[in-house]
TORFI-664384 format. One record per residue (C-alpha): residue in one letter; x, z, y. Coordinates in steps of 0.05 Angstrom, whole numbers, plus 5000, padded with zeros to 4 digits. Layout:
TORFI-664384
AXZY ...
END
This chain:
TORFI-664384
X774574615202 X781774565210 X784673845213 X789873805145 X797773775164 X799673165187 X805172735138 X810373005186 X809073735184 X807773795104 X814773515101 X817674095148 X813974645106 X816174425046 X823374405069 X822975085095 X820475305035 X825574934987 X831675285031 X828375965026 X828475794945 X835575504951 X838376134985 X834276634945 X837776264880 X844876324916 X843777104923 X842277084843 X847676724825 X851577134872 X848677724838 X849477414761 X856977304786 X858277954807 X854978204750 X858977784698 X865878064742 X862878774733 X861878514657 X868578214642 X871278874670 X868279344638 X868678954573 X877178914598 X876279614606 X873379794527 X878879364508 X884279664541 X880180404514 X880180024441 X887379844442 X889080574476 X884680844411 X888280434367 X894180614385 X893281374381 X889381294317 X895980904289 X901081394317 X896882004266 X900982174204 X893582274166 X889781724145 X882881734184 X877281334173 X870381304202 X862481134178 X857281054213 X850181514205 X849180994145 X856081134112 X858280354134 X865080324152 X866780304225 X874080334239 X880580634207 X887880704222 X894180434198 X896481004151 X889580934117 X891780214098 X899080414079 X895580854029 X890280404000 X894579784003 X888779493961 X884079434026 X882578774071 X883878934146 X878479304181 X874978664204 X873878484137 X871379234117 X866179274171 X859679494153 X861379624076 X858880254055 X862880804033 X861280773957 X863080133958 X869580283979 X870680773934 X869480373876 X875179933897 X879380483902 X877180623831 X879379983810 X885879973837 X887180713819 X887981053882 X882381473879 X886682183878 X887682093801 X883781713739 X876581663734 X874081493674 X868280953669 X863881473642 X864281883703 X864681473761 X857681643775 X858682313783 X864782173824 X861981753875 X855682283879 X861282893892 X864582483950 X858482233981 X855483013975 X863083154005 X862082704061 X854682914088 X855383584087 X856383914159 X861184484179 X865284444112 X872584744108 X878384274102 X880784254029 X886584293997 X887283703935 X893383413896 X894182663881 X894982653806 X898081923813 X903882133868 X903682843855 X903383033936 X897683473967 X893083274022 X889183684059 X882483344075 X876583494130 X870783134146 X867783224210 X859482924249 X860082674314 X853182864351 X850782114338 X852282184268 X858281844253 X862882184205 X870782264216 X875382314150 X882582584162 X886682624110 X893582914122 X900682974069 X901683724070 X906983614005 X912083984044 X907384384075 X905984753995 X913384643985 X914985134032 X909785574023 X911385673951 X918585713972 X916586324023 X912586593957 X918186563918 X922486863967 X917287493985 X916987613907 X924287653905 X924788093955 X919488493929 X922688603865 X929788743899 X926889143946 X923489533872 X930589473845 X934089803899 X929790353897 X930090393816 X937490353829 X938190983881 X933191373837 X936891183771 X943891283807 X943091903834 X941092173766 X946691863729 X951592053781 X948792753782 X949792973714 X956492893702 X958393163773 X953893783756 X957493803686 X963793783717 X962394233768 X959594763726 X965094663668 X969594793722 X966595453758 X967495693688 X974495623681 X975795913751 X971696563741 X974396553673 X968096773639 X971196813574 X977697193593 X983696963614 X984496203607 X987596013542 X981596203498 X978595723450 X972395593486 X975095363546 X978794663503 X970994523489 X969394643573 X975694183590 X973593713538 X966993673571 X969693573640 X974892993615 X968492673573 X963892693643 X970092473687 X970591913635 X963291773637 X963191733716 X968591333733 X965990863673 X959090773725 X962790783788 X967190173756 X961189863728 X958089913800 X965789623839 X966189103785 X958488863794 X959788793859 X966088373866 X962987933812 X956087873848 X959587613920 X965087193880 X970787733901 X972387833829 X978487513810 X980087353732 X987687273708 X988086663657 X992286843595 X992486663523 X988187143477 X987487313414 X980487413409 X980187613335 X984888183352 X980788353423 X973888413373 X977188783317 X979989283377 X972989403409 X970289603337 X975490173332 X974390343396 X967090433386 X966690623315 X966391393329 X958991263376 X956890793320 X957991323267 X955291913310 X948891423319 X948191353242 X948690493256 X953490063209 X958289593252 X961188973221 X965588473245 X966487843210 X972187463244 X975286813204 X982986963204 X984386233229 X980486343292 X983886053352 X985086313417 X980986353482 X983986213560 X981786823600 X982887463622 X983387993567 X980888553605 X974288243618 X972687953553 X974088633532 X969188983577 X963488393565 X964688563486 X964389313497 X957989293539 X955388773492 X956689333431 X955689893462 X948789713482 X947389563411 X949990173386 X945590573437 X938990223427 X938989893356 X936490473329 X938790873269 X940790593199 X941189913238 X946089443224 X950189123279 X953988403260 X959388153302 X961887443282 X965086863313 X966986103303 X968485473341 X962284993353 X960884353337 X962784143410 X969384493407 X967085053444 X967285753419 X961286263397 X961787023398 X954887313367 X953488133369 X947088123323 X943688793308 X936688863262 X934789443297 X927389493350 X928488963388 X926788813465 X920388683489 X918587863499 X916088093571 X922788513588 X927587983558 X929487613625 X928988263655 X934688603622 X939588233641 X937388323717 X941588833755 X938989603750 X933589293709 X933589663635 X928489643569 X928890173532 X925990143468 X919390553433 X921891153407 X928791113439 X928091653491 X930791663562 X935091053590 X942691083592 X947190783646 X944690403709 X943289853685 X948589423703 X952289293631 X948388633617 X947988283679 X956888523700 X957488183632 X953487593647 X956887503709 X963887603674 X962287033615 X960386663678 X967086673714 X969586433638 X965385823647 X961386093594 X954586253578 X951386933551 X945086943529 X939887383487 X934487273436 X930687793413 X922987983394 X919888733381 X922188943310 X926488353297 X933088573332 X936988263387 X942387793384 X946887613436 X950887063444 X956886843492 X959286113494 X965885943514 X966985183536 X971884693498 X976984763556 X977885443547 X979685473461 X986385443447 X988784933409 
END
């Protein structure tokens, strides 16, 4: 048998073992330390990540806003709160599922429009449907409260979290429709300028050719020596196509000036019952060769306009003119005129002849753009005499307009302001 440890040598082992305990507990702490450093740094760290995060997710334009796998809010940024004012911070909104929220945006009515009680239910099912599917396009929607559009995408991360972004693309579709505007305008000049080189080229064409031909007669004097009565019918014909070209070559100069604002207009007193009485004469022989009944009903008292007489004159012989060539026959074409109720003064051509077209009204009075009516035949002119005498009522401060329907005739009507009636 082995004798026990004395008193003296139980006390030793004991110590020896106590310090190996002591110094195996100051490694672990040593360790635990470390660790807690390692901790506190790392946690530092995801803080300084966080704040880094935050700040990104701050500096977006778009509102973002993120669930977890269980649709429980997780985190958001600050344009998310700028647009639903409504919300508590995040803090507060942690872990609050997404229905939820959007019943509170329901409430406050920022939910992209009204929803009515009845079909909130179906709303909140949509959105959530919205929000789980996977691989879904952004979409394009349109606040009904503010009006602006948004385009919206919601996108998984591989642990299941889901990322809303919802961005203001208002100018965005501003522009856009601005650039559609702009290609279908320069669509349909691009279709104008080429109805206006076909449609020019014919008009200019026949009278040239009628001129030209009118003239090779004369020379070879096909009818004998030039004095004989069928030549004052060839030189008549040559004066009447001269006529008839310069009239389009005009129209074209005068279109021109007036479109780029080179057209100057004198100012002058005029007396417009006088000017109107003077364009019926003028155009009395077309209106009787066209079978149509002018009448002009002018008070005797009616005062005096401010503008250049020339003009007005040309705006009331296209106006006329176009009436006498398209009203139709047996039609009856009304001119009258009288100061408004504001002072201002009305000149109204008014025919009860076919009509215009309610898809070709705002049409006509583009340039090279012309209607002509069922049964009329071929179009006259280039298509200039409206819109040169839109632009020339224009330059008066004045307004012309038309008003017409198929079968109920056309009226138009040019409105001078108060400034420019004589007193």
């Amino acid at each position: 048998m082995t004798d026990p440890p004395s008193p003296p040598e139980q006390d030793a082992r004991q110590t020896a073992a106590a310090g190996q305990e002591i110094a195996a507990l100051r490694q672990e702490t040593a360790a635990l330390r470390q660790e807690i450093v390692t901790l506190r740094q790392e946690a530092a760290g995801l803080r300084q990540e966080n704040a880094v995060l935050r700040q990104v997710l701050d500096a977006l334009d778009g509102t973002v806003v993120v669930y977890d796998a269980d649709r429980r809010f997780v985190l958001s940024n600050k344009a998310y709160h700028d647009y639903f004012p409504h919300l508590p911070p995040d803090q507060e909104l942690a872990g609050q599922r997404y229905e939820a929220l959007l019943e509170r945006s329901m409430d406050a009515g920022a939910s992209l429009g009204p929803v009515a009680p009845a079909d909130r239910a179906a709303f909140i099912a949509r959105r959530i449907q919205e929000i789980e599917q996977r691989n879904v396009p952004a979409r394009e929607v349109r606040d009904q409260n503010s009006g602006k559009w948004f385009m919206i995408r919601v996108s998984h991360t591989p642990d299941g979290h889901r990322v809303a972004l919802r961005v203001d693309i208002t100018e965005q579709k501003r522009l856009q429709a601005e650039l559609d505007q702009a290609r279908t305008e320069a669509e349909r000049v691009s279709a104008a300028k080429s109805h206006f080189l076909a449609n020019v080229s014919h008009e200019l064409r026949t009278p040239l050719n009628a001129i030209i031909n009118f003239a090779r007669l004369l020379i070879d004097q096909l009818h004998g020596p030039l004095g004989a009565p069928e030549y004052r019918a060839y030189a008549t014909d040559i004066h009447d196509s001269g006529r008839h070209l310069l009239s389009l070559i005009e129209d074209l100069l005068d279109f021109a000036s007036a479109d780029s604002g080179r057209l100057a207009t004198a100012r002058q007193p005029i007396n417009l019952r006088a000017l109107i009485e003077s364009v019926v004469r003028l155009l009395q022989p077309a209106a009787t060769a066209a079978r149509v009944a002018v009448t002009a009903r002018v008070p005797a008292d009616l005062p005096g306009v401010d503008g250049d007489n020339t003009r007005l004159r040309q705006v009331l012989f296209n106006l006329l003119d176009n009436a006498i060539k398209y009203a139709g026959p047996h039609a009856r074409i009304r001119i009258t005129a009288g100061v408004r109720g504001d002072g201002g003064l009305e000149i109204v051509v008014a025919d009860d002849g076919g009509g215009i077209a309610a898809e070709d009204l705002a049409r006509v009075l583009l340039p090279f753009e012309q209607a002509v009516p069922p049964g009329h035949g071929h179009r006259s002119g280039i298509g200039l005499g409206l819109p040169l005498a839109v632009r020339l009522v224009q330059l008066h401060e004045g307004t012309l307009t038309l008003e017409s329907a198929t079968g109920q005739g056309t009226t138009a009507r040019i409105v001078l302001p108060p400034a420019r009636v004589l007193a």
